[in-house]
C-alpha positions, 0 to 999 in steps of 0.5 A, a space after each residue: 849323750 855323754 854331755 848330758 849325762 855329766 849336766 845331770 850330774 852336775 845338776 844333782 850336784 847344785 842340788 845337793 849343794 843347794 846353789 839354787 841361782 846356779 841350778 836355775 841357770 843349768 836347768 836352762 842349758 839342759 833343757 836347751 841340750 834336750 831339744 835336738 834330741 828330742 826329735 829322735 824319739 817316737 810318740 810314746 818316748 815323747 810322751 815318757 819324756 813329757 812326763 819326766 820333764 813335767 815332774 821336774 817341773 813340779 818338783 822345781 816348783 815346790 823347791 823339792 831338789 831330793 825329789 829332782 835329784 831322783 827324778 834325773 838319777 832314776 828317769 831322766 838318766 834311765 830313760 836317755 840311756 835306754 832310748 839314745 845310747 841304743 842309736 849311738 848318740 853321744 
């Protein structure tokens, strides 16, 4: 869980660096680290993180890196901390 509390970071560091070649690359690994943990939630944490992902995805396109620094601060951050670090995961 750690690990993907510092890729978040080091993604919102890309971001704010604006090294887009390098985000985009991130960007993959993450969603790569998100897959197997994804499996540990319910229906309605499924859904939440869909959305989450979603809007990333939105503000990728549109190259609203403000709007993903705040969607992985403020939701993906949040979220993973809520529902993962309660089963110990790390």
């Amino acid at each position: 869980m750690d690990a993907v509390i510092k890729r978040i970071d080091y993604l919102q560091n890309l971001m704010f660096t604006r090294e887009t070649a390098a985000l985009n690359k991130e960007l993959l690994g993450f969603t790569d680290e998100l897959i197997p943990l994804l499996s540990m939630l319910n229906e309605e944490q499924t859904r939440v993180m869909n959305e989450i992902l979603s809007l990333l995805n939105i503000a990728l396109s549109n190259q609203d890196y403000l709007l993903m620094a705040d969607l992985l601060e403020y939701e993906m951050k949040s979220f993973l901390s809520n529902h993962l670090c309660e089963r110990n995961i790390n």
